[in-house]
ROGURO-282131 format. One record per atom (N, C-alpha, C, O, CB): residue in one letter; x, y, z. Coordinates in steps of 0.2 Angstrom, whole numbers, plus 5000, padded with zeros to 4 digits. Glycine has a CB too. Example, Ala and Ser with C-alpha at 12.3 -4.5 7.8 and 13.67 -1.06 7.14 Angstrom:
// ROGURO-282131
a506649725039/a506249785039/a506649845039/a507149835042/a505749785045/s506449895035/s506849955036/s506450005039/s506750065040/s507049975029/
//
This chain:
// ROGURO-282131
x552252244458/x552152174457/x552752134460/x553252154457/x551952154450/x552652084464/x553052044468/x553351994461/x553051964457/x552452004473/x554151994463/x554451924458/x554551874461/x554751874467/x555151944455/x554551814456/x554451764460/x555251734455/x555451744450/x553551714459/x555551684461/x556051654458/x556251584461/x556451574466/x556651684459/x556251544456/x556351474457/x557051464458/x557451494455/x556151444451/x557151424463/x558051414464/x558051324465/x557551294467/x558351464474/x558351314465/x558451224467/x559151204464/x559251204458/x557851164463/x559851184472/x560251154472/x560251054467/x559951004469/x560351174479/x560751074461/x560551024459/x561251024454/x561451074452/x559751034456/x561650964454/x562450964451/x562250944444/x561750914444/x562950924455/x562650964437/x562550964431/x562450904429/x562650904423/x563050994429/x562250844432/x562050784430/x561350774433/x561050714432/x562450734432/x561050844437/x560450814438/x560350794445/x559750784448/x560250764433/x560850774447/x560650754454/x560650794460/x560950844459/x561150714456/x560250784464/x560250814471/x560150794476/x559850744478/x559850844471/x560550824481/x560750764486/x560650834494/x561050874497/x561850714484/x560250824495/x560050864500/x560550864507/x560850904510/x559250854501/x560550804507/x560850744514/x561650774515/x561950784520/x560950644511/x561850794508/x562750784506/x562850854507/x563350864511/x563050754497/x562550914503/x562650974502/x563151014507/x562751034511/x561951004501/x563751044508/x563651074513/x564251144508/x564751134505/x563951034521/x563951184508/x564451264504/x564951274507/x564951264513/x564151334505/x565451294504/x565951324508/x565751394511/x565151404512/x566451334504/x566351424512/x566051484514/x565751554512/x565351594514/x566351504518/x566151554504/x566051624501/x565151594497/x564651634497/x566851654493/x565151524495/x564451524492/x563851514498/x563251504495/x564351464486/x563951504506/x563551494509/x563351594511/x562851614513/x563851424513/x563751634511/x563751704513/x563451724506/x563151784506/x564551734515/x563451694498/x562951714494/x562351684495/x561851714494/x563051704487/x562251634499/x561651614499/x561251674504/x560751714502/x561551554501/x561651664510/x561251724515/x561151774510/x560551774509/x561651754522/x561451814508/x561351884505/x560651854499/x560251904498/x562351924500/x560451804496/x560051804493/x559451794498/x558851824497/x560151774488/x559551774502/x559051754508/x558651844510/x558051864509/x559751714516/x559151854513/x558951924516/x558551984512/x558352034515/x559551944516/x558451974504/x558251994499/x557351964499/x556952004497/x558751974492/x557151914500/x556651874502/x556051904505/x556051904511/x556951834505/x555451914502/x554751944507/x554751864511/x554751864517/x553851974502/x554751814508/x554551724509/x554751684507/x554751704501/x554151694509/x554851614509/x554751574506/x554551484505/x554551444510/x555051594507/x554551474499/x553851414501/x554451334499/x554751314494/x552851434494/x554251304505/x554851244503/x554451184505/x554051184510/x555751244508/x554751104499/x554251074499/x554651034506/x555151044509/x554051034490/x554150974506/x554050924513/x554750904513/x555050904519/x553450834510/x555050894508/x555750864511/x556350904512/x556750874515/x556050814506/x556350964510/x556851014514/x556551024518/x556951014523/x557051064511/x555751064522/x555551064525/x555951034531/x556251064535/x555251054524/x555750954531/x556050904538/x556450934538/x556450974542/x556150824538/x557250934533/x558050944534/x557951014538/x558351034543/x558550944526/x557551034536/x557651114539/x557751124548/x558051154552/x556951164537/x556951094547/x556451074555/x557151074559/x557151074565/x555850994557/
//
């Protein structure tokens, strides 16, 4: 059975700023490595666009 995991960049007041976000390098190379672990993934309308 497939696990499913919720993730969402979001700073300890709740805010999210998609626009602003940029990682340095050791947490942007954790992201890839979680990336890479990934059968898919489903992202809503507004990261979408940023992504496109």
């Amino acid at each position: 059975m497939a696990k499913i995991v919720f993730a969402m960049n979001v700073s300890l007041d709740g805010y999210v700023d998609h626009d602003l976000f940029a990682p340095d390098a050791p947490l942007f190379r954790h992201f890839v490595q979680q990336t890479r672990t990934q059968t898919g993934s489903i992202y809503g309308r507004r990261i979408y666009e940023i992504m496109r």
